[in-house]
C-alpha positions in Angstrom: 34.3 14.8 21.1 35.1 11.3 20.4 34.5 10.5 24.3 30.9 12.3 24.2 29.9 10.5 21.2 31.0 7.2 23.2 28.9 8.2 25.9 25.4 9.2 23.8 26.0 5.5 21.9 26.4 3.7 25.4 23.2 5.7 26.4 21.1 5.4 23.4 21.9 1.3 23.6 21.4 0.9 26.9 17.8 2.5 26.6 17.7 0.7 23.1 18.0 -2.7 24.8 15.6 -1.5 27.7 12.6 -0.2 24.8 13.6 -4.4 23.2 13.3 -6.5 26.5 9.7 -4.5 27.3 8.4 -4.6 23.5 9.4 -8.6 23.7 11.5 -8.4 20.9 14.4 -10.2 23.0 14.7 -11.7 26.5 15.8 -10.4 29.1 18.6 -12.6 29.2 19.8 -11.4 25.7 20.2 -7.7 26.8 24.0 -7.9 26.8 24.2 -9.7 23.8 22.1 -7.1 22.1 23.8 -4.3 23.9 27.1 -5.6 22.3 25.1 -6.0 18.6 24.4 -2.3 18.3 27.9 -1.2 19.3 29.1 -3.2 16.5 26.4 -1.8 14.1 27.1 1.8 15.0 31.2 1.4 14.8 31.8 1.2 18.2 33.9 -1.1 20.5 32.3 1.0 23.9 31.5 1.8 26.5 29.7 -0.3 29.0 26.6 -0.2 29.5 24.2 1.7 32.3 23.6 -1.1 34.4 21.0 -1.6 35.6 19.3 1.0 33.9 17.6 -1.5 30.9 16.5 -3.7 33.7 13.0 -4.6 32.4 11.1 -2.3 34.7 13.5 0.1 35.7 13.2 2.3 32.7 10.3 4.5 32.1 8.8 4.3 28.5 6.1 6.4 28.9 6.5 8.8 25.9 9.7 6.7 24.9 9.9 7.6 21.5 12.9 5.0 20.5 13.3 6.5 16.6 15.9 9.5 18.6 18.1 6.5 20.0 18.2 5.1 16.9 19.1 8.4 15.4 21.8 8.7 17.8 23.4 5.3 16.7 22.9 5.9 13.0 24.6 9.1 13.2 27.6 7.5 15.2 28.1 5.0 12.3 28.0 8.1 9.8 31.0 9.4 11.7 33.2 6.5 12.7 32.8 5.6 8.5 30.9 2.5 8.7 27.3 4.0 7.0 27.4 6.1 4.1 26.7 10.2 4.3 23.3 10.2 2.5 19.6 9.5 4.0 19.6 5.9 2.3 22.7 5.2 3.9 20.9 6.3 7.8 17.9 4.3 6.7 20.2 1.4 6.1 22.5 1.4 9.0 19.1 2.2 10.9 17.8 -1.5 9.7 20.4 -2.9 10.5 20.6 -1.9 14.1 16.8 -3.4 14.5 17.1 -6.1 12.7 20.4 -7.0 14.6 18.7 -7.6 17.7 15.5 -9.9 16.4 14.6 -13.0 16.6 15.3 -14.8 13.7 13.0 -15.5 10.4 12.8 -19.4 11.5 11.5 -18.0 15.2 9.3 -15.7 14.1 7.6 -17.8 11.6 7.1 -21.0 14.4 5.7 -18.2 17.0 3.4 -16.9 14.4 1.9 -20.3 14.2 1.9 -21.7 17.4 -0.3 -18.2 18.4 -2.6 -19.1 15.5 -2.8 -22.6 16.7 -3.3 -21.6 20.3 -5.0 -18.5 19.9 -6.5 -17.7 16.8 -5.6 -16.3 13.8 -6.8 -12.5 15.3 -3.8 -13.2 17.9 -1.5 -14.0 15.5 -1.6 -11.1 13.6 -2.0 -9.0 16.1 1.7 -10.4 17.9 3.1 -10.4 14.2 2.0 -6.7 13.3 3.0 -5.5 16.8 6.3 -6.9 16.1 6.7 -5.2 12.9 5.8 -2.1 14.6 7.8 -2.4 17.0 11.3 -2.9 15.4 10.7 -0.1 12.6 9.9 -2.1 9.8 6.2 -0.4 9.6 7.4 3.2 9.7 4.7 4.3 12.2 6.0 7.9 12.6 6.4 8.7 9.1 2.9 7.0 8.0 1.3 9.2 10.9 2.6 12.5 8.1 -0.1 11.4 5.5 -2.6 13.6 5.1 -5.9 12.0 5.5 -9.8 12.9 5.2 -13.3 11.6 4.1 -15.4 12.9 1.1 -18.7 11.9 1.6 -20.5 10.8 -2.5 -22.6 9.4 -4.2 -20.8 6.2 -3.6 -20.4 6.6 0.3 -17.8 8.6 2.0 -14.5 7.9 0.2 -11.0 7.8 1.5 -8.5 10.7 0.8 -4.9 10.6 1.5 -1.9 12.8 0.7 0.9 10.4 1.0 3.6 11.8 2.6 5.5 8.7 4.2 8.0 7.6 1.9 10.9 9.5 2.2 12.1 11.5 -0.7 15.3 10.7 -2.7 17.9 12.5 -1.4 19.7 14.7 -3.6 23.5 12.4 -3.6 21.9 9.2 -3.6 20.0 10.3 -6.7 23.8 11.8 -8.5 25.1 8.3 -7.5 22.5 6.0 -9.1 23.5 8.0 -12.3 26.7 7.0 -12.3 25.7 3.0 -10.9 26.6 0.1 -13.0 24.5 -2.6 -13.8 25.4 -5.2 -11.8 23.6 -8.4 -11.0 19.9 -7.6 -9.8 19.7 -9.6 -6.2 17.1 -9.2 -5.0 15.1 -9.5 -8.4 12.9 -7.3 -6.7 11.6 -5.6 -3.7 9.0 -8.5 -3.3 11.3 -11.2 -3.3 11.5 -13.5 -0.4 15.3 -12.7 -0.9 15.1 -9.4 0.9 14.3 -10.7 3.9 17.5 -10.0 6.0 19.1 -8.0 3.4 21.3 -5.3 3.7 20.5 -3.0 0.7 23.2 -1.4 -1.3 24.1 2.5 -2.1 22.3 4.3 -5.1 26.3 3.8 -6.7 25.8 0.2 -6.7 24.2 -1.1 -9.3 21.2 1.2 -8.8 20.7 0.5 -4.8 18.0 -1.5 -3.3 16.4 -0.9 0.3 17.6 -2.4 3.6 15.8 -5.7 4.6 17.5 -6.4 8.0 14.2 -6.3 9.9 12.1 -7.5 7.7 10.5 -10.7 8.9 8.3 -13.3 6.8 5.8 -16.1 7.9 5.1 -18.7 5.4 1.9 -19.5 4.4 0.7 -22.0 2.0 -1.8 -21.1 -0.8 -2.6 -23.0 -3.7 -0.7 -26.0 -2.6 2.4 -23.5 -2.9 4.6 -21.1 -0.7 3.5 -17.9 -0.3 5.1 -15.2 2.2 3.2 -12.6 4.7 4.6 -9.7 5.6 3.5 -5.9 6.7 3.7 -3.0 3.9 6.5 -0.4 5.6 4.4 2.6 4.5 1.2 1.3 5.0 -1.7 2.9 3.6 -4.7 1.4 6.3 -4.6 -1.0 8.9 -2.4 -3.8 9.3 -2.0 -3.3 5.3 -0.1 -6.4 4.5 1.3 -8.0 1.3 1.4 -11.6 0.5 3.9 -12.7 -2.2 4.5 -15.8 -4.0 7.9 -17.7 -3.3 9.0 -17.5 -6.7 9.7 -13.9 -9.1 7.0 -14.6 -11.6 4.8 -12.2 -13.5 1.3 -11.3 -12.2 -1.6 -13.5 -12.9 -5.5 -13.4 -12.6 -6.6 -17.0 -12.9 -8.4 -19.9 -11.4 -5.1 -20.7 -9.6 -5.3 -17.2 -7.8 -8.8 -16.2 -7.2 -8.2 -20.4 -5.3 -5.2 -18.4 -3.7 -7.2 -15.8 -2.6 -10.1 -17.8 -1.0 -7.2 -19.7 0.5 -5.8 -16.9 2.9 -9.2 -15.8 3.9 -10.1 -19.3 4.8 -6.9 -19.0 7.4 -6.9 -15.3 8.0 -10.7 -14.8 7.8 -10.7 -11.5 9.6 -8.4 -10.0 6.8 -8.9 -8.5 3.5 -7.1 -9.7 0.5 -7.3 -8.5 -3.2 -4.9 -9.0 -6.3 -4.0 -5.7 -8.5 -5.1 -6.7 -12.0 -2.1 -8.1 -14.5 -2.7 -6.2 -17.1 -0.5 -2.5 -17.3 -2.9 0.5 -17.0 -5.1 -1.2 -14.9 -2.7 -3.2 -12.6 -0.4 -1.8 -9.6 3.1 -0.4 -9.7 4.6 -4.1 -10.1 3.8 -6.6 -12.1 7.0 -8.8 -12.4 6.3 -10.5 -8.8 3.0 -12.4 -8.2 1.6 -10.9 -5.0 -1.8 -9.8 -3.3 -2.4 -6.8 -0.7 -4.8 -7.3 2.5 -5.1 -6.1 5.8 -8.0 -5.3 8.4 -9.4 -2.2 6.9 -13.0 -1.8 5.9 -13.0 0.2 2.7 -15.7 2.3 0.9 -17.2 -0.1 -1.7 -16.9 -3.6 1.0 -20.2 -1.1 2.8 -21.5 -0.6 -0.7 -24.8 -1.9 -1.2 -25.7 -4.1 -4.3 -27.7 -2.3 -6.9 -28.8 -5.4 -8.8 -29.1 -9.2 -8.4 -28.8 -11.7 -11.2 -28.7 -15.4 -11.5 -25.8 -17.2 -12.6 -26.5 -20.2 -15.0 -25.6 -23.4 -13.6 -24.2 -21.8 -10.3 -27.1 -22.2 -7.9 -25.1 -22.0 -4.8 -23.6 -18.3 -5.8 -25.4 -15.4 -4.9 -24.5 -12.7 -7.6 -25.4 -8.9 -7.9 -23.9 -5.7 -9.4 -22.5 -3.2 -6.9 -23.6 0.4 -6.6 -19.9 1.9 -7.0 -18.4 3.6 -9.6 -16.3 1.2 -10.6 -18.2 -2.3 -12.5 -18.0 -4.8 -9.6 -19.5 -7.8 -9.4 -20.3 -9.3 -5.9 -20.2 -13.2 -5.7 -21.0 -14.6 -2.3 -21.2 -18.6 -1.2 -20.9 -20.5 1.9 -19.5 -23.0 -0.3 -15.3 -22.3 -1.1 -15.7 -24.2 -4.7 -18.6 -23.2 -6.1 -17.8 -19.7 -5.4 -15.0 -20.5 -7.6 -16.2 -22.0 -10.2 -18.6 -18.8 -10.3 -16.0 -16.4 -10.4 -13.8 -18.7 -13.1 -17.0 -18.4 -15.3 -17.4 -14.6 -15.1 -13.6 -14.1 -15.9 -13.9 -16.0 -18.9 -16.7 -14.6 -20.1 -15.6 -10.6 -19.7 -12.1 -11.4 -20.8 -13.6 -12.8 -24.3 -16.6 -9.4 -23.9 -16.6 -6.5 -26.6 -18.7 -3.9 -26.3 -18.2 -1.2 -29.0 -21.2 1.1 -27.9 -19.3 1.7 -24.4 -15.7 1.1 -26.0 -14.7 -2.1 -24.6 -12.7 -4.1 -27.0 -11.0 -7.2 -25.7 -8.0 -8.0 -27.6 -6.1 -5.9 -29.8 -5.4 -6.6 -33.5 -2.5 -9.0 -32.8 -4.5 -10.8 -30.1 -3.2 -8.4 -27.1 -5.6 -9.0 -24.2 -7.3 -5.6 -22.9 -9.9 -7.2 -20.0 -9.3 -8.6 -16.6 -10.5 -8.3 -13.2 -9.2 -6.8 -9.9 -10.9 -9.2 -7.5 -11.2 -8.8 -3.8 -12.1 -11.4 -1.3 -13.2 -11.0 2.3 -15.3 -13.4 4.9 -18.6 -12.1 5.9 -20.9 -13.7 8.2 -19.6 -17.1 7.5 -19.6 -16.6 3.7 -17.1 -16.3 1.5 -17.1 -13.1 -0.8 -15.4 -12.4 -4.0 -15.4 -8.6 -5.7 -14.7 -8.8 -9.5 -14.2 -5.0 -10.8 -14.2 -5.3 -14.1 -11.2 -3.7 -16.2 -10.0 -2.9 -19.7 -6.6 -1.3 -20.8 -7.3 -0.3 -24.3 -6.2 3.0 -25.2 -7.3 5.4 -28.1 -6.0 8.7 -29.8 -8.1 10.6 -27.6 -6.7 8.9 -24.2 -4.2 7.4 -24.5 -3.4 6.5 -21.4 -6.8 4.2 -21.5 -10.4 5.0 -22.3 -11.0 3.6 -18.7 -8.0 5.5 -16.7 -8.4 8.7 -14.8 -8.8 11.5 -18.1 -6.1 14.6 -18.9 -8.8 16.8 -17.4 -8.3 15.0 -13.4 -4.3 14.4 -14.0 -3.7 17.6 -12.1 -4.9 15.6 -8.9 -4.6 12.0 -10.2 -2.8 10.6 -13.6 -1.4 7.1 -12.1 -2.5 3.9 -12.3 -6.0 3.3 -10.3 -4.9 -0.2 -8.6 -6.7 -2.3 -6.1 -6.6 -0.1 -2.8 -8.1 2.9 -5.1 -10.8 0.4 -6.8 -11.8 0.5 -3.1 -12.4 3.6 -2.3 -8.9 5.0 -1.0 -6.9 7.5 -2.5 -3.1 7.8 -2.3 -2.3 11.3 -3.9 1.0 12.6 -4.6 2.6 14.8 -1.8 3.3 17.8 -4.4 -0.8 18.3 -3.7 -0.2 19.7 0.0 1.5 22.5 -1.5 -0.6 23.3 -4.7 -3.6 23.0 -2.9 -2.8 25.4 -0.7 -2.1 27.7 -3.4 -5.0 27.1 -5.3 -7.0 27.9 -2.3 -4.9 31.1 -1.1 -5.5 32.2 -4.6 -9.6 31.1 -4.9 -10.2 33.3 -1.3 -7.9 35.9 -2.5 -9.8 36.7 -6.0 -6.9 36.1 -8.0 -7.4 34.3 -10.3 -5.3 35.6 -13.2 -2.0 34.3 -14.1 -2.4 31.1 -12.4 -0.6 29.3 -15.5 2.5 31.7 -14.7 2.3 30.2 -11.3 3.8 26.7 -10.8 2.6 25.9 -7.7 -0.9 26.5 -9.9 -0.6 26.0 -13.3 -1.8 22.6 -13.7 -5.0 23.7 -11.9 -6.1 26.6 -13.1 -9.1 26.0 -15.0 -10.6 23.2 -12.0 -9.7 25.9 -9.6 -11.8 28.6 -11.8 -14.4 26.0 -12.0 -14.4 25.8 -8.0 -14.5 29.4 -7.6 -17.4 29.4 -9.8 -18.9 27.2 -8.4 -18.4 27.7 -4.6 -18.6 31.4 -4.0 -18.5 31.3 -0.5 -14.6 30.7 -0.8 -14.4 34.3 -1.6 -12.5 35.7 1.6 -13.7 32.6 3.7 -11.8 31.7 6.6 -8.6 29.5 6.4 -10.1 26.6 8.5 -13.7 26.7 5.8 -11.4 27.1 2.8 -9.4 24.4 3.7 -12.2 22.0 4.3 -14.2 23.4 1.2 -10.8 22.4 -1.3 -10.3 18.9 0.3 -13.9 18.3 -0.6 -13.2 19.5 -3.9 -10.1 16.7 -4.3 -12.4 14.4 -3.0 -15.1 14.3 -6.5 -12.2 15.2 -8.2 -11.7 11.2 -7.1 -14.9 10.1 -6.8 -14.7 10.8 -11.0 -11.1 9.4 -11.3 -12.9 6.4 -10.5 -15.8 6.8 -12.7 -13.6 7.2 -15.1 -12.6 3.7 -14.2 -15.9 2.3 -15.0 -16.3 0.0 -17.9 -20.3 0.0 -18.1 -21.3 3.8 -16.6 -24.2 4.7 -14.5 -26.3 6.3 -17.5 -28.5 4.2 -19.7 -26.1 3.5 -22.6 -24.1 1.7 -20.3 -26.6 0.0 -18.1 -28.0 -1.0 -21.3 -24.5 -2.4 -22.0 -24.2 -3.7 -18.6 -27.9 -5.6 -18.6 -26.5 -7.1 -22.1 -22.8 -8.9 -20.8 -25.1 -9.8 -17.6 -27.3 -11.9 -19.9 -24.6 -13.9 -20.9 -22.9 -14.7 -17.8 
């Protein structure tokens, strides 16, 4: 056995090393060195290698789907001893394999810029995202299992995914976290410029934390400051890529980071970048490590039209105007860097300070808690730089309180977290227990039967939308599988669309376009 298992790790390397020298992730004058690296990280001392079979050239990668080799090395390491038996301990041995034969952080970073300089920006991203691809950092086969489809509204067509790319916990690593000690927390987080290069830790140890091996990070200055750019693993659109401050501080929307934001653009203008709000509720998933999210994906509200145009006192240069989305966004657009600024400085100010009691907006709490910030989103357009302020407030009451502007208990079947930046656009990442339910929902809506669906888990938390759909959409009644199915992911989709209306701070009916016309007056 032992001799087979020698042979499929001398086989999976050599073709390893092959799949490396035509991907230009090494030269071809590295192959032995690289050969060698993955022996090591699989727990092997041989055997040779297939000369001259990873010859660049001489191996066909038509089809080559390199994620089996790796397989084959992670599962060699599980069984000589040197990876632990889990599927966090695979996915770490399996970083470590990649990130064993890359160039290193300092090389990437200078060939990043020397493209840029050369080429362009578009080229630079383009070699760095290729890269990323192409060493497993940006899971490509396990971000092709989302589930994705469009919804067309009100709004425009809206984005719907099921996200199904992150792998779920698996069952010992989950017993072994409950028994972890404390331990020092390095890296502080898993934005930290500290994980690039790192190779994680077991659930056991001290809680576990993710293998960084092939992570790679190209500095970028914003602000005056050190910022990082990397690619999100588990993207959710194109070239989705996070930028993150040097240092582990908190979250902040300010003068210094909307200047932050119109910084990247100015260097990376064909990319997207937006900040989650810092306030809980209405921010993202992490709020201990200052950070924006971009990428090269056209979203849902950048096509929205504006609904309204108003004047901003003593910012002649700004254009401003009130976007027809669901959400309360205000469009600011100059061809001059500063002034657009100073424009978006003034209308933070002035909703942060706004109360509203006729539409429930209140800005502080009692003890001076702040409830209202913005999730801004900047983009270059026709040489013009453009800023997206959604407006948000976190305040809660009795009757939600998970916030007055935060999907309602009536849409948590579909959606209860957080609505951060990427859904303020128009993109919806849904749970992967929906697959599932859906489909039950729907077998049960063609079927007829629907009694007992609060007995039914798969069901329960649906029953009365799904009797609401069946009243409303008769023609599910014995419909086809292929029109059912279509019909239900429509019916997820408004089931969105009013997540984010929800969202809105000023609504679309005259109370709060009255409210709206009334903070637009004082800006």
């Amino acid at each position: 056995m032992a001799g087979e298992l020698a042979e499929q790790v001398g086989a999976s390397s050599s073709r390893l090393v092959a799949y490396a020298v035509t991907h230009h992730i090494i030269d071809s004058g590295d192959e032995r060195w690289a050969y060698n690296r993955l022996l090591e990280c699989s727990g092997q001392t041989s055997p040779a290698p297939m000369e001259p079979s990873w010859a660049m050239g001489q191996v066909l990668l038509d089809g080559y789907d390199f994620e089996d080799d790796l397989a084959t090395l992670t599962e060699a390491a599980v069984r000589c001893g040197v990876a632990q038996d889990s599927a966090a301990g695979r996915d770490r041995v399996s970083m470590r394999l990649m990130g064993s034969i890359m160039a290193r952080p300092s090389e990437v970073s200078r060939r990043f810029w020397s493209i840029a300089r050369s080429e362009g920006a578009i080229s630079a991203t383009d070699w760095f995202y290729r890269l990323c691809c192409d060493v497993d950092y940006v899971r490509r086969s396990a971000i092709a299992r989302n589930l994705k489809w469009s919804c067309p509204t009100r709004w425009g067509d809206l984005e719907i995914t099921i996200n199904k790319s992150k792998p779920e916990k698996d069952p010992r690593d989950i017993a072994a976290a409950a028994t972890a000690g404390v331990g020092e927390k390095y890296p502080a987080c898993a934005l930290c410029r500290e994980n690039e290069g790192y190779g994680g830790r077991a659930a056991s140890d001290a809680g576990g934390h993710a293998a960084r091996q092939n992570l790679r990070i190209v500095p970028i200055t914003l602000g005056g400051e050190e910022w990082g750019l990397q690619y999100s693993p588990y993207a959710y659109f194109e070239e989705h890529c996070i930028v993150m401050s040097d240092r582990h501080r908190p979250m902040h929307v300010d003068r210094a980071s909307l200047g932050c934001l119109l910084d990247f653009v100015s260097q990376v203008p064909h990319y997207f970048v937006g900040s989650n709000a810092d306030l809980p509720i209405v921010g993202g998933s992490i709020l201990s490590h200052d950070h924006f999210q971009g990428g090269r994906h056209v979203f849902a509200m950048t096509r929205a039209s504006v609904a309204e145009s108003f004047g901003l006192d003593g910012h002649p240069d700004v254009e401003a105007g009130v976007l027809s989305w669901p959400l309360t966004v205000i469009r600011l657009r100059s061809a001059d860097r500063d002034a657009l600024l100073d424009a978006a400085v003034h209308v933070l100010e002035v909703w942060r300070d706004w109360n509203d009691a006729s539409v429930g907006i209140v800005s502080h709490a009692a003890d001076g808690t702040r409830h209202n910030t913005v999730t801004p989103i900047c983009r270059m357009r026709d040489g013009h730089f453009e800023l997206d302020l959604a407006l948000r407030c976190n305040v809660t009451t009795e009757e939600h309180p998970l916030g007055v502007f935060h999907p309602h208990a009536d849409k948590w079947h579909i959606k209860k977290e957080n609505i951060g930046l990427i859904e303020v656009m128009g993109l919806a990442i849904l749970p992967p227990r929906l697959e599932h339910e859906i489909g039950a929902v729907r077998e049960r809506i063609v079927t007829g039967r629907l009694d007992g669906m609060e007995d039914d888990p798969l069901c329960a938390s649906h029953a009365d939308w799904a009797r609401d759909v069946a009243r409303r959409r008769p023609e599910l009644l014995c419909a086809d599988e292929d029109a059912a199915h279509e019909v239900m992911r429509q019916e997820v989709g408004m089931v969105f669309c009013h997540v984010l209306e929800d969202a809105g701070v000023f609504k679309w009916d005259a109370a709060g376009r009255a409210a709206l016309g009334r903070f637009l007056a004082a800006l």
